[in-house]
Structures are given as structure tokens and as C-alpha cells.
C-alpha positions in Angstrom: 96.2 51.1 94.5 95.2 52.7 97.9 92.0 52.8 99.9 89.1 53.6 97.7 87.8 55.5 100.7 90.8 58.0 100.9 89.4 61.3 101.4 92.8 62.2 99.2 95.6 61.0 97.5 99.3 61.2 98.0 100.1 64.8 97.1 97.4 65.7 94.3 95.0 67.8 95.7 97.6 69.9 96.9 99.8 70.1 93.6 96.9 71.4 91.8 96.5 73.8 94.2 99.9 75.3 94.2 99.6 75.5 90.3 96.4 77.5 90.8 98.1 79.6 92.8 101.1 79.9 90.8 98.3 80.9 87.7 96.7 83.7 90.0 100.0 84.9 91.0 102.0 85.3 87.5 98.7 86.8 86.1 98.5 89.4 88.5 102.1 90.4 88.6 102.6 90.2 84.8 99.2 91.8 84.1 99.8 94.3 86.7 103.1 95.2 85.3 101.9 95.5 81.8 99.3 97.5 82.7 101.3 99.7 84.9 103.4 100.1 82.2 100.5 101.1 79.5 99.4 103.7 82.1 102.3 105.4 82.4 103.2 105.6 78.8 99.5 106.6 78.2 99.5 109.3 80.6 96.7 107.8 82.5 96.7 109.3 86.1 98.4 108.4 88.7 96.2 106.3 90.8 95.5 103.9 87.9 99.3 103.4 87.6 99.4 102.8 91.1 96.7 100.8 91.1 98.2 98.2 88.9 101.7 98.8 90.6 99.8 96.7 93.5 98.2 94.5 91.9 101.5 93.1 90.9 103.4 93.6 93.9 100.6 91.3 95.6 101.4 89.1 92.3 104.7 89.0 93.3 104.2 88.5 96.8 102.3 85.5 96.3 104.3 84.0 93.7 106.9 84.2 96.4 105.1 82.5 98.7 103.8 79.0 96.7 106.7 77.4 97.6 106.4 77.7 101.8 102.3 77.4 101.1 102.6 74.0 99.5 105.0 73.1 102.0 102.4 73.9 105.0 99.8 72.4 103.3 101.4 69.0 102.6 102.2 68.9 106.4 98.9 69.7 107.4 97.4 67.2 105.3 99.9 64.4 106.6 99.5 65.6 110.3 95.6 65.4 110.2 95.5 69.6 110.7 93.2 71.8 109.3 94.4 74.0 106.5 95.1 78.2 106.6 95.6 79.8 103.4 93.4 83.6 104.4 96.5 85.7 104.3 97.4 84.4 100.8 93.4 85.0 100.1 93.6 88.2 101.1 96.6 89.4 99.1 95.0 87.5 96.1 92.2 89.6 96.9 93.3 92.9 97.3 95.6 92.1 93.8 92.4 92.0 92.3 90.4 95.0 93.6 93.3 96.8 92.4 93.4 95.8 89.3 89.7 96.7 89.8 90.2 100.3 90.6 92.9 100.9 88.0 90.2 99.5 84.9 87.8 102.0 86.5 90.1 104.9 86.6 91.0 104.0 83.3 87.3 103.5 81.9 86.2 107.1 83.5 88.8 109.2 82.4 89.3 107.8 78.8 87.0 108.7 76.8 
């Protein structure tokens, strides 16, 4: 057993991390995509399909990405550096407002 005081353990923190990422990611991509898909075969209009069509292409995108994230973040934890993840915060950000903007064009023209 290590150092009680250890501000972290051998790889944890991060793991988690990644798997929280890997959640956000395959729920926006795969609930993006189904929704696409319901707007399109619902005639919904086009923004709303687009909408969705982002929000999982920014699904996808940061699915891709889990695998170089974890990476940096191990090394920054083993080299003492401070960590960066605002790009990835910002895609899963925008994933969400669109997913955001398609549910309101969907709520205000279905009625």
C-alpha cells in the first residue's frame, strides 16, 4: 500500500475519467444519430436534423479522441503538469447545445 497522503493513485483518477468521457461521447453520437434519423423520417425541418447531425459528429469526435486524452493526462500527472482538457469541453459542449436547439425546434414546430 502507498503513501496515505498521495494526492492520487496509480492511474484511477484518470481511468474514470476516460470512461466518463467515453459515456458523454457514445451518448451524444448515438443519441444524435437516432435523433437525426427520427427527424428526417418525421419530416421535422431541417435545422433540427442538422442540429442533431452535430451533436453527434462532436460525439464522434470526442469518442475519437479518449484514447490521445487519457494518454496526455497520464503524462501530466506523472510529470507533475497541470492538466488541459477545454477543447474536449468545448466540443462536449457545443454537442450538447445542439442537441439543445434540435429538442427546441422539435418542441415549437410539433404540435
Amino acid at each position: 500500500m502507498g503513501d496515505p497522503y498521495e494526492i492520487w493513485d496509480q492511474g484511477l483518477q484518470s481511468e474514470r475519467t476516460r470512461l466518463a468521457w467515453v459515456r458523454t461521447a457514445v451518448l451524444l453520437a448515438t443519441g444524435g444519430l437516432g435523433a437525426a434519423g427520427l427527424a428526417v423520417r418525421t419530416s421535422l425541418p431541417l435545422p433540427a436534423a442538422a442540429a442533431f447531425a452535430a451533436a453527434a459528429l462532436c460525439g464522434g469526435i470526442l469518442l475519437i479522441r479518449t484514447g490521445a486524452r487519457f494518454r496526455r493526462v497520464q503524462a501530466a500527472l506523472h510529470g507533475g503538469r497541470p492538466l488541459d482538457h477545454r477543447a474536449d469541453a468545448v466540443l462536449a459542449w457545443l454537442g450538447t447545445l445542439a442537441v439543445v436547439a434540435g429538442a427546441l425546434v422539435f418542441v415549437l414546430t410539433v404540435r
